[in-house]
C-alpha positions as CSV (number, residue, x, y, z in Angstrom):
1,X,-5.4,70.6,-171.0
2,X,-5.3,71.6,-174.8
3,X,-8.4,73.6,-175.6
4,X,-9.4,72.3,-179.2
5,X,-11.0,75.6,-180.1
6,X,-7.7,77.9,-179.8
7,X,-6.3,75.3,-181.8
8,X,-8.5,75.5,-184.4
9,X,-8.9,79.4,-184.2
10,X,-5.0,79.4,-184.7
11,X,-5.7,76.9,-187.9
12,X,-3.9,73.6,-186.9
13,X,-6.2,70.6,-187.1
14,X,-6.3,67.9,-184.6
15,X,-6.3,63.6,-185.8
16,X,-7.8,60.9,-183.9
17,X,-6.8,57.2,-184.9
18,X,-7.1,54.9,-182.7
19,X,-5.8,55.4,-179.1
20,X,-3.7,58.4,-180.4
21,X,-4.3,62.0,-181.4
22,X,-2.1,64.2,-183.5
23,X,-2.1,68.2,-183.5
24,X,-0.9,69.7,-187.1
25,X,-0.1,73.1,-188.1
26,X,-2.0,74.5,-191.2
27,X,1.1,73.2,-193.4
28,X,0.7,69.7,-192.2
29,X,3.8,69.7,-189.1
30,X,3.0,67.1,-186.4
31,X,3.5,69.7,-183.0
32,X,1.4,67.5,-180.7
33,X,0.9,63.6,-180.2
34,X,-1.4,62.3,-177.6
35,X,-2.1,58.8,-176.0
36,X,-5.6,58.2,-174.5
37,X,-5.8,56.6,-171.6
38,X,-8.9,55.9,-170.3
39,X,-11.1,59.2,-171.2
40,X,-8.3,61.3,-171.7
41,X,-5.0,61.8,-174.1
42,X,-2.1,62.7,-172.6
43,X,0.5,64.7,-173.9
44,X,3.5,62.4,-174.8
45,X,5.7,64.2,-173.1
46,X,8.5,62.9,-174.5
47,X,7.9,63.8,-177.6
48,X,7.8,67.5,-176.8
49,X,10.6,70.0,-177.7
50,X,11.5,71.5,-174.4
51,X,11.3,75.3,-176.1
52,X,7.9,74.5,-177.3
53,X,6.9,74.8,-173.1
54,X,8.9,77.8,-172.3
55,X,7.2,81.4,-171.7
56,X,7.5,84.4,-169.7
57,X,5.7,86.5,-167.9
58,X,5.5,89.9,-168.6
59,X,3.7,91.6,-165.8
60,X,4.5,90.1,-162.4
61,X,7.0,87.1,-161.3
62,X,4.5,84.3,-161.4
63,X,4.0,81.4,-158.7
64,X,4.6,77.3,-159.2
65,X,0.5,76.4,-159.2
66,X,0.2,79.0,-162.0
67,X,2.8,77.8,-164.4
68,X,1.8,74.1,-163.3
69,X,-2.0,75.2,-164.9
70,X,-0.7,77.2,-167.6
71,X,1.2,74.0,-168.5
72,X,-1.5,71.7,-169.0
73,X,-0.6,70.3,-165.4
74,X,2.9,69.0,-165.9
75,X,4.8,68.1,-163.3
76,X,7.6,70.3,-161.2
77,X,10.5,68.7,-162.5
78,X,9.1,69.5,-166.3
79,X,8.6,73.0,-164.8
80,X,12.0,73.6,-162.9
């Protein structure tokens, strides 16, 4: 899930056209494209740069069903 207000608070804008939706930075770089599919977009995936889903965690080793929410869902082998 992609919360449209931290996007905006961090100033990237988000385009609808269509079936598709586009995230942008504040200088215009395309970061996120979208598909809808039925009521929702999903995240193409395979348009992703792996780095762009990697984090750490800084206070305690985390679980799988917390990096599988943190992650918008995505599936174990995206996450291992």
């Amino acid at each position: 899930m992609i919360l449209l207000a931290r996007i905006s608070i961090k100033g990237a804008e988000v385009y609808f056209k269509d079936s598709k939706a586009t995230v942008k930075t504040n200088t215009g770089v395309s970061i996120i494209s979208a598909t809808r599919s039925g009521q929702l977009y999903m995240v193409d995936m395979d348009k992703i740069q792996p780095t762009a889903l990697i984090t750490q965690s800084k206070c305690r080793p985390t679980n799988f069903a917390t990096w599988h929410r943190c992650l918008a869902y995505a599936g174990i082998d995206t996450i291992y």
